[in-house]
PAVEX-790912 format. One line per field, with one value per atom (N, C-alpha, C, O): atom name; x, z negated, y. Coordinates in pm, whole numbers, plus 50000, padded with zeros to 5 digits. Atoms other than C-alpha are relative to their C-alpha. Layout:
N
kolmi = (CA	...)
x = (X	...)
z = (Z	...)
y = (Y	...)
***
This chain:
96
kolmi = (N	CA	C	O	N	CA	C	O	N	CA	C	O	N	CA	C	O	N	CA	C	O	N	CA	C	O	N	CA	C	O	N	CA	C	O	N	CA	C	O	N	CA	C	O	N	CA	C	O	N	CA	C	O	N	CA	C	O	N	CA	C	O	N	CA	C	O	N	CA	C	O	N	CA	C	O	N	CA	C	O	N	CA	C	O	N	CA	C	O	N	CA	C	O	N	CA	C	O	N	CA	C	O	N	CA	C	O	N	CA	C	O	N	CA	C	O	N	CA	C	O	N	CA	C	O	N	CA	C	O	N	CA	C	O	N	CA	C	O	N	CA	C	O	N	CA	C	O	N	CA	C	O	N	CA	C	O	N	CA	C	O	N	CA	C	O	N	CA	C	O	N	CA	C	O	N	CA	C	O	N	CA	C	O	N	CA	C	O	N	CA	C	O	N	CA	C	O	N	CA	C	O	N	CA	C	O	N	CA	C	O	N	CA	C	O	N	CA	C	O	N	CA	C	O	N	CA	C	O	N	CA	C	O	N	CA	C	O	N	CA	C	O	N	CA	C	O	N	CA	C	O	N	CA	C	O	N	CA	C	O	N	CA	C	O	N	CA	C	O	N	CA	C	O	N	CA	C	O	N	CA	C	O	N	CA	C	O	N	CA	C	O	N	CA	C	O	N	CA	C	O	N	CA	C	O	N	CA	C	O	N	CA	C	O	N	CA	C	O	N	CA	C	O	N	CA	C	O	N	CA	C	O	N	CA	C	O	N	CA	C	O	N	CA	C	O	N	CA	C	O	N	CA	C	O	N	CA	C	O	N	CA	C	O	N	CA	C	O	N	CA	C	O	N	CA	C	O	N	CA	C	O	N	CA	C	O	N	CA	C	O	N	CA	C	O	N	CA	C	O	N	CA	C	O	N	CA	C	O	N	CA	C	O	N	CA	C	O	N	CA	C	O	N	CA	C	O	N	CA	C	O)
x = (50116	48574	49873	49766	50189	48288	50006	49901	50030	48378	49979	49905	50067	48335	49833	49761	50123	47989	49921	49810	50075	47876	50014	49912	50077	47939	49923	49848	50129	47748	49879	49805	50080	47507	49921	49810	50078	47489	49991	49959	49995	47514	49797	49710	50122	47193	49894	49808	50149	46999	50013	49901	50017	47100	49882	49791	50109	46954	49868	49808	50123	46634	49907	49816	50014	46605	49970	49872	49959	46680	49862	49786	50090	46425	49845	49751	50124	46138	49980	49873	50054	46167	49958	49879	50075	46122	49866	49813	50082	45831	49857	49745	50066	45659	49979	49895	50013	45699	49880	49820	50164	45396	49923	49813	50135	45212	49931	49808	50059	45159	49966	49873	50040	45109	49864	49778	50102	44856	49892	49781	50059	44695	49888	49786	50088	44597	49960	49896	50138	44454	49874	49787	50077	44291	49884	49785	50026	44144	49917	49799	50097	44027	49932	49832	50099	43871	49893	49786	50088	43677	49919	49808	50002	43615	49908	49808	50108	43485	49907	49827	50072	43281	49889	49774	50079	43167	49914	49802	50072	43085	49888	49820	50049	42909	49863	49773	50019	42716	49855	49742	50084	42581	49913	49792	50084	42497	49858	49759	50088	42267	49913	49800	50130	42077	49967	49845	50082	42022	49905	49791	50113	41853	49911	49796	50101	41695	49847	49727	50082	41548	49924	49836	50019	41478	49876	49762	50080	41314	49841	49741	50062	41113	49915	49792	50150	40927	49963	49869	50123	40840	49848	49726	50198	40587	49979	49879	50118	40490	49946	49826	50068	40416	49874	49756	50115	40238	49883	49762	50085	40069	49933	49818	50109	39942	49884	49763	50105	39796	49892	49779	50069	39640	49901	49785	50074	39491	49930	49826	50077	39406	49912	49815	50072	39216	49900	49803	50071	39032	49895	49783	50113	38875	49968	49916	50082	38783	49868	49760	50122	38596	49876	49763	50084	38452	49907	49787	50057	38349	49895	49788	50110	38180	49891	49794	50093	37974	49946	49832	50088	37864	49939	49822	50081	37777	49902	49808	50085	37567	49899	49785	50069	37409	49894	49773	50076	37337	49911	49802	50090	37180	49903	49798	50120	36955	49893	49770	50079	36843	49913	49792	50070	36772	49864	49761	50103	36560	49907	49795	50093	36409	49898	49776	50091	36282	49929	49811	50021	36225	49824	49727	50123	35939	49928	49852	50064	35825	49899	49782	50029	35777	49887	49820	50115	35568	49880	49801	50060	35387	49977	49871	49972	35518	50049	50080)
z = (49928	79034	49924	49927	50057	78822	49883	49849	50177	78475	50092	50039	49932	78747	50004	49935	49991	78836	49876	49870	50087	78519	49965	49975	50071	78375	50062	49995	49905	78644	49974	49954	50037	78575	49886	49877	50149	78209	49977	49865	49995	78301	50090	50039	49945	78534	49865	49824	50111	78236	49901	49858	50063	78002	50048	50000	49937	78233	49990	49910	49974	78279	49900	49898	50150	77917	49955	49881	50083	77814	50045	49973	49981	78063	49988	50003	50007	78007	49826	49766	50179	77608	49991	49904	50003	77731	50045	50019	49942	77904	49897	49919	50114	77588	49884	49795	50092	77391	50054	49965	49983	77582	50007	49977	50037	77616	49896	49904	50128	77247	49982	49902	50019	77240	50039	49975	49911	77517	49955	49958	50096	77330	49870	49825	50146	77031	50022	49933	49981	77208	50098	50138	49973	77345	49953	50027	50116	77021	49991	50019	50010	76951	50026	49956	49889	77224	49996	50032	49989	77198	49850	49856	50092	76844	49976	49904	49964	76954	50052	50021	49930	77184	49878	49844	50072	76955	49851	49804	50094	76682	50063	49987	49907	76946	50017	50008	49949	77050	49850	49846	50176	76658	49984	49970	50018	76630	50071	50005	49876	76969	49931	49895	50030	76854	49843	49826	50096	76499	50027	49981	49953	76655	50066	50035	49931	76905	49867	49870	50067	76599	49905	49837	50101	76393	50088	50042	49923	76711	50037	50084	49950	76764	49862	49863	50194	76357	49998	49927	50029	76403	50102	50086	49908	76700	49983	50051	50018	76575	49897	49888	50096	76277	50047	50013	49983	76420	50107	50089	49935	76658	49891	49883	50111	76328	49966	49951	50110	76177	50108	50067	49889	76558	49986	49970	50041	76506	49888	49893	50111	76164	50042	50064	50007	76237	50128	50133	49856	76579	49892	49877	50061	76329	49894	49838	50088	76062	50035	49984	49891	76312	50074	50121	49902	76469	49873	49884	50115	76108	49959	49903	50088	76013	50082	50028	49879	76362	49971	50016	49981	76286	49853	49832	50135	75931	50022	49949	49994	76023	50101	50062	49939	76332	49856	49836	50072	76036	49906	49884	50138	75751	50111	50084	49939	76055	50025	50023	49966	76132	49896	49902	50151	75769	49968	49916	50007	75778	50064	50015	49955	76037	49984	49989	50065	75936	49896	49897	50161	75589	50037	49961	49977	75751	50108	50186	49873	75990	49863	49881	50046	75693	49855	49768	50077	75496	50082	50016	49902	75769	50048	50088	49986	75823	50175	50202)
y = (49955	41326	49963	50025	50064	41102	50123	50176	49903	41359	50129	50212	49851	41668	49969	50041	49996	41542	49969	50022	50021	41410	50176	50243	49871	41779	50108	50179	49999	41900	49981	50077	50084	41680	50078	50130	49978	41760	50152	50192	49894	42118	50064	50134	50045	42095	49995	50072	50030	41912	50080	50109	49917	42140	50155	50222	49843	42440	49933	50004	50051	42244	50050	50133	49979	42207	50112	50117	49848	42574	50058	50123	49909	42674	49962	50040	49991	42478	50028	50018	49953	42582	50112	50150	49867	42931	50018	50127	50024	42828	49981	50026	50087	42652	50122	50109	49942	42938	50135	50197	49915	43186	49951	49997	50068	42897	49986	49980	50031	42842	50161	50160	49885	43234	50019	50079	49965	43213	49907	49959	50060	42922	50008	49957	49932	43103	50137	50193	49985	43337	50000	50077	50073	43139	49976	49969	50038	43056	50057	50037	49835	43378	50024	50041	50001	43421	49913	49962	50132	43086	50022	49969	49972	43191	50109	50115	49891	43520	49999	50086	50012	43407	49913	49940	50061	43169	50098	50077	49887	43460	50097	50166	49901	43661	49959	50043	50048	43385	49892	49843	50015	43282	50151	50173	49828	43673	49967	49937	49969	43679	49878	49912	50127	43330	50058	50052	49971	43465	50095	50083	49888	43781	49971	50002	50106	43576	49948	49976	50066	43370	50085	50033	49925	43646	50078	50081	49993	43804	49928	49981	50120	43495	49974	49962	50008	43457	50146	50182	49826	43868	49931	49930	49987	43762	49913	49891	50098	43431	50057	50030	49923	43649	50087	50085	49896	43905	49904	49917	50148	43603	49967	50012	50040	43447	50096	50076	49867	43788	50013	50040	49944	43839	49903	49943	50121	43493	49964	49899	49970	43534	50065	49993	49911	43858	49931	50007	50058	43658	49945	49993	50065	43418	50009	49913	49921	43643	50090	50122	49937	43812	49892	49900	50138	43506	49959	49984	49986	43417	50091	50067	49854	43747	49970	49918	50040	43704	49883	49882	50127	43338	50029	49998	50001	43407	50099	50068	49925	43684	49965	49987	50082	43506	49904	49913	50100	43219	50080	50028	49905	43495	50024	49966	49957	43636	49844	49839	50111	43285	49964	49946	50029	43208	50092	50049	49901	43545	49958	49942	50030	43443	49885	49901	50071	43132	50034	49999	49994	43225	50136	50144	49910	43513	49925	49982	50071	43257	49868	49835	50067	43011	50090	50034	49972	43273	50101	50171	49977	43395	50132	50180	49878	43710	50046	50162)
***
């Protein structure tokens, strides 16, 4: 009776066995792509932030030039304010 149940037994752990190896083998499938996926996402995800950044130096660019051109203008206006002033003294100081 004990060699009936032991092969029983070892009949049991054998099945166990057999079936969690079938088990192990979509996981490592499902795993990688897994991968992929994580991979892809991660390629997707580099793309969108380079465009982002690439996005992001056009309008501080065109921001600078807007800013440039503000106080080139602001410039032209104070230098010409200062030449009229100069005039004006300068016909005030010959008694014009």
């Amino acid at each position: 009776m004990k060699k009936i149940l032991f092969a029983v037994m070892a009949m049991i752990a054998i099945g166990f066995a057999s079936c969690g190896n079938k088990q192990a083998a979509p996981a490592e499938g499902a795993a990688s792509d897994a991968v992929e996926n994580v991979g892809d996402a991660v390629e997707d995800a580099a793309e969108s932030a380079g465009d982002a950044i690439e996005d992001a130096a056009e309008d501080v660019a065109d921001a600078a030039k807007e800013k440039a051109e503000e106080v080139k203008d602001a410039a032209k206006e104070k230098a010409g304010e200062a030449i009229d002033a100069a005039a004006d003294k300068a016909k005030e100081a010959m008694g014009l």
